[in-house]
C-alpha positions as YAML, in Angstrom:
chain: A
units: angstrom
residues:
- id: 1
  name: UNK
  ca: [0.00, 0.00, 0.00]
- id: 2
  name: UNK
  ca: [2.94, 2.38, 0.47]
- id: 3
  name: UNK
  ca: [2.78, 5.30, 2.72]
- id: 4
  name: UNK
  ca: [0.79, 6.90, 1.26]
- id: 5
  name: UNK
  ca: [-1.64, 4.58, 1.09]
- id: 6
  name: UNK
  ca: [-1.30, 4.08, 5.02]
- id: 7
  name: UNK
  ca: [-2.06, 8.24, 5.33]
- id: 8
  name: UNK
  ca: [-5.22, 7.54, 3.47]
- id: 9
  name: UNK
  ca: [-5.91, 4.75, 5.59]
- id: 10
  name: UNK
  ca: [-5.19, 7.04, 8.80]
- id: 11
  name: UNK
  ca: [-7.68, 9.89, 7.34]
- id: 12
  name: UNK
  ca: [-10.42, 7.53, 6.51]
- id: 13
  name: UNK
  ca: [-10.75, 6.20, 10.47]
- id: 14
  name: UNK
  ca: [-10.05, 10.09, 11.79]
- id: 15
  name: UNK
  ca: [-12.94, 11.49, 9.04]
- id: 16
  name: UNK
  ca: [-15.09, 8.42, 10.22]
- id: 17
  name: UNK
  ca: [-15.12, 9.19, 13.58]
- id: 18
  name: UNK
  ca: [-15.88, 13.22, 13.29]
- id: 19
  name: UNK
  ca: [-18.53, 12.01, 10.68]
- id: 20
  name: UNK
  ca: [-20.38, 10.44, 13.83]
- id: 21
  name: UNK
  ca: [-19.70, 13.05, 16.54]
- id: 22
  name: UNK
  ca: [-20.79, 15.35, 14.11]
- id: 23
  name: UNK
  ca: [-24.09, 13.61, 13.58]
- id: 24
  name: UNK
  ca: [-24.96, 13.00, 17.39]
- id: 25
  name: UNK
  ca: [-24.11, 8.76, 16.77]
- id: 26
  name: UNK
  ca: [-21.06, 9.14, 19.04]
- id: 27
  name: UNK
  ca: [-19.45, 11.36, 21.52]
- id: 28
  name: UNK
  ca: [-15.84, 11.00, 22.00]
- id: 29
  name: UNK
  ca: [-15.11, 13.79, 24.71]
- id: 30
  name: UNK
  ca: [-16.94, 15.36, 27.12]
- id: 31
  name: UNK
  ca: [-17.67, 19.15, 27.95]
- id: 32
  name: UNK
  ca: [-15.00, 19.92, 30.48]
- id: 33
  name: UNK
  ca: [-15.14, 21.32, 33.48]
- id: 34
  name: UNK
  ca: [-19.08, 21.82, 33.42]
- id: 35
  name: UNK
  ca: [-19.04, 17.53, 32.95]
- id: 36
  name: UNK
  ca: [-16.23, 15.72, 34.92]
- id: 37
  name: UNK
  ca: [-15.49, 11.82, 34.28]
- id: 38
  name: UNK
  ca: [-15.98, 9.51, 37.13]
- id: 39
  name: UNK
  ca: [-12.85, 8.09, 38.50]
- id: 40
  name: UNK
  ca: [-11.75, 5.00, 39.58]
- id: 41
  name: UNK
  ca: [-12.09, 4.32, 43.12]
- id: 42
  name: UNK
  ca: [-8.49, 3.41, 43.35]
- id: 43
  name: UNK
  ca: [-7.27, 6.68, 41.55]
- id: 44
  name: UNK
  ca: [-3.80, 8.45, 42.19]
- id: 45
  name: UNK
  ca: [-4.47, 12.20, 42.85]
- id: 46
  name: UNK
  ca: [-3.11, 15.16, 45.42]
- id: 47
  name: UNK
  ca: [-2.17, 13.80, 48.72]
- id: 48
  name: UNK
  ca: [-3.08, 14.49, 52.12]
- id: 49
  name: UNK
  ca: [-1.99, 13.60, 55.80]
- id: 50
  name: UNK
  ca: [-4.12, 12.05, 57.81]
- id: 51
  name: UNK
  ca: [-5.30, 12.37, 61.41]
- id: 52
  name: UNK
  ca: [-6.61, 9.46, 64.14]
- id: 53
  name: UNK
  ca: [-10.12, 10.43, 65.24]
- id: 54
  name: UNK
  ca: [-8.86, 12.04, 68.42]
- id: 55
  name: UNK
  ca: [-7.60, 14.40, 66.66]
- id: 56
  name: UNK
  ca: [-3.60, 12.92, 66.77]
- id: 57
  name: UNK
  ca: [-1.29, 13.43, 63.79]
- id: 58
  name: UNK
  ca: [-0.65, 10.20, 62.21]
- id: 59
  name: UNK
  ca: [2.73, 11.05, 60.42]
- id: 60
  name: UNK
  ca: [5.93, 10.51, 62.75]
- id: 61
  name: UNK
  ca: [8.65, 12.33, 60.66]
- id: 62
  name: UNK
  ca: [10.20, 8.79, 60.18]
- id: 63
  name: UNK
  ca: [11.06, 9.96, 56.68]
- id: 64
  name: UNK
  ca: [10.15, 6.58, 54.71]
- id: 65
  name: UNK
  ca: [8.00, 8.42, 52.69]
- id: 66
  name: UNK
  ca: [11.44, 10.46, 51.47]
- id: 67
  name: UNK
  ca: [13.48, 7.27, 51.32]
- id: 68
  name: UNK
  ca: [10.92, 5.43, 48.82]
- id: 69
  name: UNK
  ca: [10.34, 8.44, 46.17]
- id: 70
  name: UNK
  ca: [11.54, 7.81, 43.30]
- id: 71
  name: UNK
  ca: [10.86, 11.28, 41.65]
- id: 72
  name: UNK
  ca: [12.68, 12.65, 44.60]
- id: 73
  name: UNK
  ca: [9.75, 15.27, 45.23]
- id: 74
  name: UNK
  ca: [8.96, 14.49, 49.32]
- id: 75
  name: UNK
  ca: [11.10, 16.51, 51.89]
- id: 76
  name: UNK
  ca: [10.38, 16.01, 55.67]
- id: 77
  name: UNK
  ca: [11.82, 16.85, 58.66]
- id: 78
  name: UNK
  ca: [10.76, 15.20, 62.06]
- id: 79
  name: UNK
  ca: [11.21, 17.07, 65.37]
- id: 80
  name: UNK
  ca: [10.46, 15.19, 68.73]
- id: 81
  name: UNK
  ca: [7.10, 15.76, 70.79]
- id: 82
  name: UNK
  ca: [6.92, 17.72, 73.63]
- id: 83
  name: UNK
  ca: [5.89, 15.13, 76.06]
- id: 84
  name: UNK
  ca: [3.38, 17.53, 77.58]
- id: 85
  name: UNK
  ca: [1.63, 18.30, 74.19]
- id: 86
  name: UNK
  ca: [2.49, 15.77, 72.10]
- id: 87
  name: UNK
  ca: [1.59, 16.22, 67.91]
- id: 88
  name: UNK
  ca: [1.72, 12.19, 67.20]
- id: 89
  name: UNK
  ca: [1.56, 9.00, 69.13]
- id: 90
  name: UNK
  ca: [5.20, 8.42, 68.49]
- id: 91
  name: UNK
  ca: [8.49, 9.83, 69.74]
- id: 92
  name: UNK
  ca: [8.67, 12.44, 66.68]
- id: 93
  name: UNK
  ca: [5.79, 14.08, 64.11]
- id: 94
  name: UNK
  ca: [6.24, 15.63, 60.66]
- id: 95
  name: UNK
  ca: [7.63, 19.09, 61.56]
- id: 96
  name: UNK
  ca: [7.93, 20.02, 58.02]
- id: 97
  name: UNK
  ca: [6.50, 18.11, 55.19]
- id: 98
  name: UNK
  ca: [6.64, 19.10, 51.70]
- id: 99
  name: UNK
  ca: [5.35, 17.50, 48.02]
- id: 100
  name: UNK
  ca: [6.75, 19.29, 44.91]
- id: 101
  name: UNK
  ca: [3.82, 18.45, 42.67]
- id: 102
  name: UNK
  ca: [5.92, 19.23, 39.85]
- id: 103
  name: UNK
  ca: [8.23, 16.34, 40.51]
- id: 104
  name: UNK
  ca: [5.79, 13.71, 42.02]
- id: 105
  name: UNK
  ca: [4.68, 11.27, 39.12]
- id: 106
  name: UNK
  ca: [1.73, 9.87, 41.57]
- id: 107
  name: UNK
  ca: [2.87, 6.22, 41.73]
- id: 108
  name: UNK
  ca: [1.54, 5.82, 45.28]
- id: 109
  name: UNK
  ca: [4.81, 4.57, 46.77]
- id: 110
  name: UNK
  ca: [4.77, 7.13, 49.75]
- id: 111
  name: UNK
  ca: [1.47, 5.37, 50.58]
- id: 112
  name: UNK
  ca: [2.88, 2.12, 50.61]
- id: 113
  name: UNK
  ca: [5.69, 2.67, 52.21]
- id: 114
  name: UNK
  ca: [4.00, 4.65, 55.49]
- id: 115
  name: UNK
  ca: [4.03, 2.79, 58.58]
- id: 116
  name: UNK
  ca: [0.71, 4.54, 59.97]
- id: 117
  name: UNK
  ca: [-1.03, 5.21, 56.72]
- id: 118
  name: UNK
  ca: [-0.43, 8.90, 57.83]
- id: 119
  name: UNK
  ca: [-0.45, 9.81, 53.63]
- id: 120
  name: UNK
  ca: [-2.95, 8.72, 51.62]
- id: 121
  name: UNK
  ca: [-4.36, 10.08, 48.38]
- id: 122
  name: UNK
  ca: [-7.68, 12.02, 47.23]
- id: 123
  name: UNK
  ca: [-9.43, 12.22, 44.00]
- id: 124
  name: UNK
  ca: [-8.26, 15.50, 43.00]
- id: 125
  name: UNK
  ca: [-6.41, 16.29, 40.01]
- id: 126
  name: UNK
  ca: [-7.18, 19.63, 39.26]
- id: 127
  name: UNK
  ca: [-3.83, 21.58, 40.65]
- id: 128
  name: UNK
  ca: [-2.51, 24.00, 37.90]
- id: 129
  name: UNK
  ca: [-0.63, 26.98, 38.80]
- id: 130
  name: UNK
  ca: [0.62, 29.96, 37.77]
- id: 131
  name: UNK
  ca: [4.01, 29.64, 39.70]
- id: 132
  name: UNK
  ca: [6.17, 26.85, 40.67]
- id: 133
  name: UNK
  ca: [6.04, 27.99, 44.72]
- id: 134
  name: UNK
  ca: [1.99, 27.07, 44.57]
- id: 135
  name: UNK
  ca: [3.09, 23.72, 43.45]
- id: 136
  name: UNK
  ca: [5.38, 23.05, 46.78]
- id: 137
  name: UNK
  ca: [2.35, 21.68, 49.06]
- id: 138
  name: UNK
  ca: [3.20, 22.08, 52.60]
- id: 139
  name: UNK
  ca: [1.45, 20.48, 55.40]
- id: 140
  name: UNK
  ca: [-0.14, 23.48, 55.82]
- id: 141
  name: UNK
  ca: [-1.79, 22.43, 52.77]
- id: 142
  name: UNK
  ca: [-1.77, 18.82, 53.28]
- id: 143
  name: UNK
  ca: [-3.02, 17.95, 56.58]
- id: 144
  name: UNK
  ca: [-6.58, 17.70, 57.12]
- id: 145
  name: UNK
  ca: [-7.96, 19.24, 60.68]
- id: 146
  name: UNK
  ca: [-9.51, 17.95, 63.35]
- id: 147
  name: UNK
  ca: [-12.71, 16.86, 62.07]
- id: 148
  name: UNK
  ca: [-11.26, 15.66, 59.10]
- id: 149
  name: UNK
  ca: [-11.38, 18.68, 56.44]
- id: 150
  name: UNK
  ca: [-8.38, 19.01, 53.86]
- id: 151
  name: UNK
  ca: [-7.72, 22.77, 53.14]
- id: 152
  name: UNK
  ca: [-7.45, 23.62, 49.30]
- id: 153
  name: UNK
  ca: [-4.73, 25.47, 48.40]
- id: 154
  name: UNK
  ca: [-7.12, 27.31, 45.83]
- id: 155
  name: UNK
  ca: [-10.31, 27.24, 47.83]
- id: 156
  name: UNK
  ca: [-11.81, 31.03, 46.30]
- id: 157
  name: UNK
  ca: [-11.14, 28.85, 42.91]
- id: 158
  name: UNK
  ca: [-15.35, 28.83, 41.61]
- id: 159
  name: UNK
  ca: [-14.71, 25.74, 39.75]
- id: 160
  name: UNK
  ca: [-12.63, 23.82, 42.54]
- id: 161
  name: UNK
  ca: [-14.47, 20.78, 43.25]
- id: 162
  name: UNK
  ca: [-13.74, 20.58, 47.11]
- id: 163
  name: UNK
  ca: [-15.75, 17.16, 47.40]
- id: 164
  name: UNK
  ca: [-12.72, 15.56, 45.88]
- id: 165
  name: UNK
  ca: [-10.97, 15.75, 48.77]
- id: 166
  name: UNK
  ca: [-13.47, 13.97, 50.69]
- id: 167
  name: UNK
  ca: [-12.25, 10.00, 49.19]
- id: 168
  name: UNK
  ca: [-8.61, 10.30, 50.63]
- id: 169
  name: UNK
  ca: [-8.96, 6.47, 50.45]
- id: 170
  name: UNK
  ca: [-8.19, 5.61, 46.70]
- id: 171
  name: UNK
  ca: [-4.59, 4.04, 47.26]
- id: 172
  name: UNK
  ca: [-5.21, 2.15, 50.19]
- id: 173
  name: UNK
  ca: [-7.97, 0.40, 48.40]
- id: 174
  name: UNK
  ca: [-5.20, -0.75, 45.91]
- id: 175
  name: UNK
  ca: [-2.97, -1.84, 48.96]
- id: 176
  name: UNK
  ca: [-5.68, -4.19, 50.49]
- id: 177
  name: UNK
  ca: [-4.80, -7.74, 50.42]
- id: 178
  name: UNK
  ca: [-7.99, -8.45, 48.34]
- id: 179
  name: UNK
  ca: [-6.36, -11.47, 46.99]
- id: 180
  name: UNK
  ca: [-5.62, -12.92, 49.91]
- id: 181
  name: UNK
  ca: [-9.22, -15.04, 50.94]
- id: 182
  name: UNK
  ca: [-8.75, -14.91, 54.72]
- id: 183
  name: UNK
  ca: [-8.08, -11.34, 54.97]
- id: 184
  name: UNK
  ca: [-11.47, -10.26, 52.61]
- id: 185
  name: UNK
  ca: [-14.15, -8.28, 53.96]
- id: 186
  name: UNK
  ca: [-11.23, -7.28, 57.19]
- id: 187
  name: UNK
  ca: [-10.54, -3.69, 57.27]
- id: 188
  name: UNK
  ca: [-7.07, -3.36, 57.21]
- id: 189
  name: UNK
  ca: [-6.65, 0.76, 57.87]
- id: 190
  name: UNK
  ca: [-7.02, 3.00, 60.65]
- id: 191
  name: UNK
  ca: [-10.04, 5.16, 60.97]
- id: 192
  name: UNK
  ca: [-9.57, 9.22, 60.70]
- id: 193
  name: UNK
  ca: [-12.10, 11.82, 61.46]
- id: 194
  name: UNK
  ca: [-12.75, 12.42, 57.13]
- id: 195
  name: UNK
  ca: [-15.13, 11.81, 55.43]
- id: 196
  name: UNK
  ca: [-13.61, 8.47, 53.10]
- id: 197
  name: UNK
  ca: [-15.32, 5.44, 52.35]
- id: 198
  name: UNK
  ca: [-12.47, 3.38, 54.62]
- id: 199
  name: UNK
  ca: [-15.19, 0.13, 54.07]
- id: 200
  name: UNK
  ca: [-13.26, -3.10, 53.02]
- id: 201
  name: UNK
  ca: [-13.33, -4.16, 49.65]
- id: 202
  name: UNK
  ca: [-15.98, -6.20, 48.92]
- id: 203
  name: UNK
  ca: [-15.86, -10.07, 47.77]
- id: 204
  name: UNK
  ca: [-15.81, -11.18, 44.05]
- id: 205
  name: UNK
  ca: [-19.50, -12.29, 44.60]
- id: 206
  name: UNK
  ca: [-20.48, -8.77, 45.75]
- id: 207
  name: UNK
  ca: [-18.80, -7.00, 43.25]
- id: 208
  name: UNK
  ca: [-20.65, -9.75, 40.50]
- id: 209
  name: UNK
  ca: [-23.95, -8.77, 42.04]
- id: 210
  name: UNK
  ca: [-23.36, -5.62, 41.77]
- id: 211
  name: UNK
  ca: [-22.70, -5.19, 38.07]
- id: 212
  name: UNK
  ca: [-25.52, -7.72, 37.38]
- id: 213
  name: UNK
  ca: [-27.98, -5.28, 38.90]
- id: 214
  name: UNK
  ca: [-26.05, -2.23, 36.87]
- id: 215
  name: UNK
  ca: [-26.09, -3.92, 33.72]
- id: 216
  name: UNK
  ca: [-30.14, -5.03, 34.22]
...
C-alpha cells in the first residue's frame, strides 16, 4: 500500500469518527469542566496527611516516605514531641512536610511505604498553577484538621471541586490484600475523622452482584 496509502488509511478512520460526533451517533469527549469523568475508586491524585479520630497526627517524621520516592519530590523533617503536648503517638511528628507536585509522578509509593497510613491520596487532580512555589504543598496544605477537612490550596477557585478531597482512600484500596481469601471483607486501615469510604473491599460475589444489577 505504500505510505501513502497508510495516510489515506489514517484519514479515513479520523474522518469516520468526526462524521459520527458530528451527527450525534457518538461522543468521543466530554464538555469539560461543566461535565467531569468519574474516577476510579483506586485513583492516584493530590495527597493528604491524615489524622486518628482524636484528633492525633498520624505522620511521625520517620522519613520513609522520602526514602521510597523515586521522583525525589517528598522533603520532611521530624522534630520530637513535647511530652506535655504531644503532635503524634510516636516519639517524633512531621515538623515540616513538603510535596513538589511538579516532581511527584503519583505512583503511590509514599502510601505504601507509610508505617501509619499517615499519607494517603484524594481524588483530586485539578492543581494548575501559575508559579512553581503554589506547586510546593506544605502540610499546611496537606493535613486535614480535626474533624477531618483538607484545606485547598485554591479554595476562592469557583470551579474547585472541594468534594474531591473527601475520598482520601483511593490508594489504600489498591494496597488491600484483596487477593488474599482470609483477609477479605477485614478492614485493614485505621479510621480518621474524614469523610472516606475506609469500608473493606468487597468479595468477588459482591462485586458480581453488583454489576448484574447495573447492567439489568
Amino acid at each position: 500500500m505504500g505510505v501513502f496509502g497508510e495516510f489515506l488509511k489514517g484519514l479515513k478512520v479520523t474522518g469516520g469518527v468526526m462524521l459520527r460526533t458530528i451527527s450525534g451517533r457518538e461522543l468521543v469527549t466530554t464538555r469539560y469542566p461543566q461535565e467531569m469523568r468519574e474516577k476510579p475508586q483506586r485513583f492516584h491524585g493530590r495527597h493528604v496527611l491524615n489524622r486518628y479520630p482524636d484528633g492525633m497526627e498520624k505522620c511521625i517524621g520517620c522519613q520513609l516516605c522520602a526514602g521510597v520516592c523515586p521522583a525525589d519530590c517528598i522533603y520532611v523533617r521530624g522534630k520530637d514531641n513535647d511530652p506535655d503536648n504531644p503532635v503524634s503517638p510516636g516519639e517524633r511528628y512531621g515538623y515540616v512536610y513538603e510535596v513538589n507536585m511538579l516532581r511527584c509522578i503519583f505512583c503511590g509509593l509514599c502510601v505504601e511505604a507509610c508505617p501509619t497510613e499517615a499519607i494517603t491520596m484524594t481524588h483530586l487532580f485539578e492543581m494548575s498553577t501559575t508559579n512553581r512555589q503554589d506547586a510546593i504543598y506544605t502540610r499546611e496544605t496537606l493535613l486535614m484538621d480535626e474533624r477531618g477537612r483538607v484545606p485547598h490550596v485554591f479554595p476562592n477557585d469557583p470551579l474547585a471541586d472541594l468534594s474531591e478531597l473527601d475520598a482520601a482512600d483511593g490508594w489504600l484500596k489498591a494496597t488491600a490484600p484483596a487477593g488474599v481469601a482470609a483477609y477479605e471483607g477485614f478492614v485493614m486501615w485505621r479510621e480518621t475523622p474524614g469523610p472516606g469510604d475506609w469500608s473493606p473491599e468487597p468479595s468477588q460475589e459482591e462485586r458480581d452482584r453488583r454489576s448484574e444489577t447495573e447492567d439489568g
